[in-house]
C-alpha positions as CSV (number, residue, x, y, z in Angstrom):
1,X,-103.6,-58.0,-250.5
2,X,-101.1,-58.1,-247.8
3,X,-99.0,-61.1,-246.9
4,X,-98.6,-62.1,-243.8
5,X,-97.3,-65.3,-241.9
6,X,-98.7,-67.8,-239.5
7,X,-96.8,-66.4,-237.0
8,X,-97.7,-62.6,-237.5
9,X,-101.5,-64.0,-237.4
10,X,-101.5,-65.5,-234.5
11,X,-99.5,-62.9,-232.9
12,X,-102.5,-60.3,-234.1
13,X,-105.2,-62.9,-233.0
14,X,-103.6,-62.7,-229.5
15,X,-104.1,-58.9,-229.8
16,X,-107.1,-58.8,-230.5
17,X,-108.4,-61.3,-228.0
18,X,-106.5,-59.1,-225.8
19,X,-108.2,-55.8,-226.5
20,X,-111.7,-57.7,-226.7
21,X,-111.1,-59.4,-223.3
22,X,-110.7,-55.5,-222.1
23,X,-114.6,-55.3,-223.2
24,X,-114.3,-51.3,-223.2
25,X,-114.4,-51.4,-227.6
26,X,-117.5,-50.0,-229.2
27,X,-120.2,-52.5,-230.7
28,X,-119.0,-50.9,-234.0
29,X,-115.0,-52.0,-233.1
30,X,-115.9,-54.9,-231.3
31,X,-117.9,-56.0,-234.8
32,X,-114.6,-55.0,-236.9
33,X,-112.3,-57.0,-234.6
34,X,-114.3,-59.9,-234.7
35,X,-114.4,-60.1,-238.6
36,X,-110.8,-59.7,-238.9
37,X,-110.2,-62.5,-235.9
38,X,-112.2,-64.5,-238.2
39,X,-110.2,-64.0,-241.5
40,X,-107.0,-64.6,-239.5
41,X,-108.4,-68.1,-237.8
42,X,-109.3,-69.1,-241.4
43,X,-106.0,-68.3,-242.9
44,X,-104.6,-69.6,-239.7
45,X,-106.7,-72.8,-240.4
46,X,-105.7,-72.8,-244.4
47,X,-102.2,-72.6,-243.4
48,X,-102.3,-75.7,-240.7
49,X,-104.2,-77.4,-243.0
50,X,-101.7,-77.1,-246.4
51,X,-98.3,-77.6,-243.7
52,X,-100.3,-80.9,-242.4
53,X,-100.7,-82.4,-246.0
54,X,-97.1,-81.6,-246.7
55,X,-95.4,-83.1,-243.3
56,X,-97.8,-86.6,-243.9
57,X,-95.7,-88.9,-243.0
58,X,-93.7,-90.2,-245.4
59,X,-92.5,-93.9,-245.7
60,X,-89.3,-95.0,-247.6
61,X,-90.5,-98.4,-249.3
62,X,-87.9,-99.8,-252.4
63,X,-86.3,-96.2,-253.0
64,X,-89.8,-94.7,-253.6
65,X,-91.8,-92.5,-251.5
66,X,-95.7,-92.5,-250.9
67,X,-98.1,-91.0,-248.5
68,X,-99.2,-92.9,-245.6
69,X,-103.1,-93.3,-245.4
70,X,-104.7,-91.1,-242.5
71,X,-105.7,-92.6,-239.2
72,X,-108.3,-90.9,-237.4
């Protein structure tokens, strides 16, 4: 499998919206680029999801660290 970034995803999500927004792609490439946009938004969505659960804030109480509760 190849690794990519966030950044190289996105990048190849703004291509493909590109070349789809051009509208002259087969159905059979227009099918192909949508189910890689896909993958990428989930990786893209895996990705934002681990970074949020890692920059929770964190609180300095007595020398120890925890993890704030989410507030919606």
């Amino acid at each position: 499998m190849v690794k990519i970034t966030f950044e190289e995803a996105m990048k190849r999500l703004e291509e493909i919206a590109d070349i789809l927004e051009k509208g002259d792609q087969s159905l059979d490439d227009t099918i192909v680029l949508f189910e890689e946009s896909n993958a990428l938004v989930k990786f893209c969505q895996e990705k934002l999801d681990k970074a949020e659960n890692k920059l929770q804030i964190l609180s300095v109480d007595n020398n120890t660290f925890h993890l704030e509760p989410e507030t919606e």
